[in-house]
N, C-alpha and C positions, 0 to 999 in steps of 0.2 A: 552402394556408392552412387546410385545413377539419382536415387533420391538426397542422399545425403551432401553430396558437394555444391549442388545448385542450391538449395535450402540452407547452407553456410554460409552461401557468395550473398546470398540475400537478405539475411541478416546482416553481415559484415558491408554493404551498401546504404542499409538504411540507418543500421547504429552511428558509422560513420556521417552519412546525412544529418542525420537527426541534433547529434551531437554539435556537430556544428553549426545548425541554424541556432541553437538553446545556447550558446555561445551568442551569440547577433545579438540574439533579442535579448541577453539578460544581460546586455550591456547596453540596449536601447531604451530599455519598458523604464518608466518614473517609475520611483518608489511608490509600494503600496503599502495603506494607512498602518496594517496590520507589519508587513515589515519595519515599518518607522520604527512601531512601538517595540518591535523584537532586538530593533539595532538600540534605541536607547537603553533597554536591559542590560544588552552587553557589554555597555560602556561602566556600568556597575555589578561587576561579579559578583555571583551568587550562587545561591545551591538549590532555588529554586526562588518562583516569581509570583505575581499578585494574579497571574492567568495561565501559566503555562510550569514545566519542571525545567529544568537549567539548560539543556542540552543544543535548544535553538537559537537563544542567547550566545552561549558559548563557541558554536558553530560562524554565526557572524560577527564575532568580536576577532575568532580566527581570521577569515577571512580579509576584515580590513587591517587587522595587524601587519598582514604579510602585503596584499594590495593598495592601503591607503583608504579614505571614506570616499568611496564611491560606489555608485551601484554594479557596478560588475564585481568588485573585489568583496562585497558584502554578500554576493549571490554563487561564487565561485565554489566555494566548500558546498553547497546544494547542487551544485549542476556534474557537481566529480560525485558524488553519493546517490544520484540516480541513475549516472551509467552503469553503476553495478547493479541493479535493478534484473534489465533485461541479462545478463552475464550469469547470474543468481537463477532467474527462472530456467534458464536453456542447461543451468546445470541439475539441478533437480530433476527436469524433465527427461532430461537423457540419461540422465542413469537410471530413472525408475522406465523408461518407455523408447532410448534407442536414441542412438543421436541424432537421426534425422527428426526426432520429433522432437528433439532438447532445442535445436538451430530455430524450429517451425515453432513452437513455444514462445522462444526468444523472441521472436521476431512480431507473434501477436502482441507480446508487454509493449514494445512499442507503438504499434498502430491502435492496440488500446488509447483512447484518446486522453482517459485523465491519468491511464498510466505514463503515455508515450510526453505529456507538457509537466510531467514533474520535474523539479529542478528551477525551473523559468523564475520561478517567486520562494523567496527563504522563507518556506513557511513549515510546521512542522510534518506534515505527511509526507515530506523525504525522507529522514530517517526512520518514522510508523513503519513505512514502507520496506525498508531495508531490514527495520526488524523485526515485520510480520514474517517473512522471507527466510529467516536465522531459524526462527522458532518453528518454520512448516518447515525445512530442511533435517533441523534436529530429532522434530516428528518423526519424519518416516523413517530415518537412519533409528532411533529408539525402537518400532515397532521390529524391527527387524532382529532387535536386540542390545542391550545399553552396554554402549562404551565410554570411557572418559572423553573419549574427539568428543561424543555426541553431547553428553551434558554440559560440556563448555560449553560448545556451539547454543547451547539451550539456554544457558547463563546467559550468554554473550548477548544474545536475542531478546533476552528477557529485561538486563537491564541496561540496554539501548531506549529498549520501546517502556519503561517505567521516567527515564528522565526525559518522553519527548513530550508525551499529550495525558491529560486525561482518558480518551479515549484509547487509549490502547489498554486498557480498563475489559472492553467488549473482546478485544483480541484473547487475552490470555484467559477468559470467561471461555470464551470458545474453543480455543484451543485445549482448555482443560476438560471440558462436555468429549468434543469429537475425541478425546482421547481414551475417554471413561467407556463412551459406545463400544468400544472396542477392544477384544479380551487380551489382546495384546497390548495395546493399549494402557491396561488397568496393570498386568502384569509389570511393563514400566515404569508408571508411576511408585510400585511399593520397591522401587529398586534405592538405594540407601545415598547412589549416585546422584540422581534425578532428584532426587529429595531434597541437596545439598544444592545442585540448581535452581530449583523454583525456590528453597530460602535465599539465596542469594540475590533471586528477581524481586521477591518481594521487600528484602531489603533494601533496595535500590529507591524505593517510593520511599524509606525514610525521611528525606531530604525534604519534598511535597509536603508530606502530616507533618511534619515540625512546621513548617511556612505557616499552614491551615491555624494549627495551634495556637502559635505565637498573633495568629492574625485573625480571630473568631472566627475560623473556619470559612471567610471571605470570600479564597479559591472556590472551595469546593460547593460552598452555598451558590454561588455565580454555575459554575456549571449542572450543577444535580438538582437546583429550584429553581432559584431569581431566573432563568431563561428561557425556562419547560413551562408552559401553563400547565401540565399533568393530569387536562379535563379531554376529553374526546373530541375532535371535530375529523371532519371528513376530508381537511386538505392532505394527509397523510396518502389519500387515493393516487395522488398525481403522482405517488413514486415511481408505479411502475412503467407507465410513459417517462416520466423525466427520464428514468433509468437509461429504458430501451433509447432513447435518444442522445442520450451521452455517451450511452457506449457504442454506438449504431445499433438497428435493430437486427441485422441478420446473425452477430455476433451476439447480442444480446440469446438471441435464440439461442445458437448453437452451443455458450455457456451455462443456460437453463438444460439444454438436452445431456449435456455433458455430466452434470449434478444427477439429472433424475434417471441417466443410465448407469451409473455409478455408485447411487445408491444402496442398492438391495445387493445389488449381483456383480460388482464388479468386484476386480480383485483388490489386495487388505490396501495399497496407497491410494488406489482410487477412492474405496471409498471413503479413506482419511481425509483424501483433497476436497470431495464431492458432501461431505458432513459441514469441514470447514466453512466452504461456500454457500451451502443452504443457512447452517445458522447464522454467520453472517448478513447475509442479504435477507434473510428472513427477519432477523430479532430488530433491524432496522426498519424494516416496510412495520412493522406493526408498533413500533416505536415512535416512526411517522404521525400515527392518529393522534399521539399524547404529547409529540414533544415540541423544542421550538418553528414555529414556524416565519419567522423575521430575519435570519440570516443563515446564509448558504450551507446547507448540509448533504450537498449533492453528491460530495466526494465520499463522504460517511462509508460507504460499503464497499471501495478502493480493496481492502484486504481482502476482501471475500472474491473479489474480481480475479486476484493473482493467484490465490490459494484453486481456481479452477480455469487458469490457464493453462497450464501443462495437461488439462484432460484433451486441450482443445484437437489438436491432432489426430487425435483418436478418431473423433467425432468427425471432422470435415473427410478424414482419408473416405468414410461411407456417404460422401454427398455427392454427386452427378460435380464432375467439371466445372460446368457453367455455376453452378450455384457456390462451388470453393470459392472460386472465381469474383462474386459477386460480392460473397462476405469480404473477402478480401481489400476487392475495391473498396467498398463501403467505408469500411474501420480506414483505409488510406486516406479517402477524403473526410473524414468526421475530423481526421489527428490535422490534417491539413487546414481547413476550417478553423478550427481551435489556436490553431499557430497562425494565424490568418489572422483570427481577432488577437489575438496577441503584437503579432505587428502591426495593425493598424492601430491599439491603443499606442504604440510606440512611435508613433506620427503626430506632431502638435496638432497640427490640422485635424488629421481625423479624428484624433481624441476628444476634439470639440464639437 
């Protein structure tokens, strides 16, 4: 209790905080290019689109239905879909590792920096997000043993995260490797339950191939060629600095040590969360070398981020005070920083 109720109050401080500055600012920030073109989709319903699968669209067509065209009413459905975010991680966490460490969990999603500014901008890694989260929950509850909750919950995850990005492409790649690692795992998979789930995910991408189809494969030529050069060059190197600096670096650390103590030798959801995260953050750094390098793919390993937060706790409980301490600050002022530039593009002045 002596751990557990201060580690509540301070998550429930900062979610509150948090919440409410992403509120300000996503009723300050101008639209951004790529929102334009998500609110013009939505103004024409569809089941999927010339870039993306329907669900972003759909999101803010909600949103100004109810609010009007404006930028907070088109941003509003994103910013209520990331507060379940940190609520998601803190519950995973605490049922596999205790609830002071579910609250402490929670509370890294936030200070995570590109976890803690999702919402701010209607773009589709809100929801990725929410349903990387569905689908690593379903995981562990499956390992343990397949129930109906569980392959819902796996359906559900599966096709959230089919109508939001191409990208979530790499998630359920992954998600299906760290599950096959594992004899539990594999045991799952041939369960008639879980079967009936992932046909269910993968149906959900019908919508997508029919677009592709009907449109000479357009979508998917734009994301899997026309963007990738697919030749080698050495700017892929800069990941792992970008990385360590977007996330902070002592946090950066502490989720690398998290992965490689979880590995070999932790127990079966550690090493589920600690697979996730390696392939993840790995099939991307090396992905890096071949693929585009002309617009932003910084956020790209966001999943692999979440899927090895709930080890965090573990990990800091064995570091010297000072140094919790330090991480902690750190990731505080990075999320701050980042909300920081976010309010000052949200200034005419300083946006000039």
């Amino acid at each position: 209790m002596q751990v557990t109720m201060p580690a509540r109050r301070w998550f429930l401080v900062l979610f509150c905080t948090l919440f409410a500055a992403k509120l300000l600012l996503a009723a300050r920030l101008p639209l951004f290019v790529d929102e334009a073109f998500y609110w013009q989709e939505g103004m024409h319903p569809g089941w999927a689109y010339s870039d993306l699968p329907a669900l972003t669209a759909w999101l803010i067509r909600l949103g100004v239905e109810v609010g009007g065209h404006n930028v907070f009413a088109l941003r509003l459905p994103f910013v209520l879909l990331s507060a379940c975010v940190p609520w998601l991680v803190a519950r995973i966490a605490a049922r596999e590792f205790g609830e002071a460490a579910g609250w402490q969990a929670g509370s890294f999603a936030m200070l995570l920096p590109l976890a803690g500014t999702l919402g701010l901008l209607a773009v589709p890694d809100v929801a990725m997000a929410l349903a990387t989260l569905l689908c690593m929950d379903a995981g562990t509850r499956l390992l343990r043993g397949v129930t109906a909750g569980a392959a819902v919950e796996l359906a559900l995850g599966l096709g959230i995260g089919a109508l939001t990005h191409y990208r979530f492409i790499a998630v359920l790649a992954v998600g299906a490797v760290a599950l096959l690692l594992l004899s539990e795992g594999r045991r799952a998979l041939r369960d008639p339950r879980v079967l009936v789930a992932v046909s269910f995910g993968l149906a959900a991408w019908g919508p997508l191939l029919a677009w592709n189809v009907d449109n000479a494969d357009a979508g998917l030529r734009f994301q899997l060629v026309d963007r990738h050069p697919w030749s080698f060059h050495l700017a892929g190197a800069w990941f792992l600095l970008e990385q360590a600096v977007l996330v902070t670096p002592l946090l950066f650390a502490a989720l690398a040590v998290a992965a490689w103590r979880n590995l070999g030798r932790g127990a079966l959801v550690g090493r589920y969360f600690a697979w996730l995260g390696v392939l993840m953050g790995g099939g991307f750094f090396v992905l890096g070398f071949f693929a585009d390098t002309e617009r932003g793919s910084f956020h790209w390993p966001l999943p692999g981020y979440l899927a090895l937060v709930p080890l965090l706790p573990g990990v800091l409980r064995g570091w010297p005070r000072w140094l919790r301490g330090a991480t902690t600050a750190l990731a505080a002022l990075g999320l701050v920083g980042l909300l920081g530039y976010f309010a000052a593009v949200s200034v005419p002045e300083l946006r000039a």
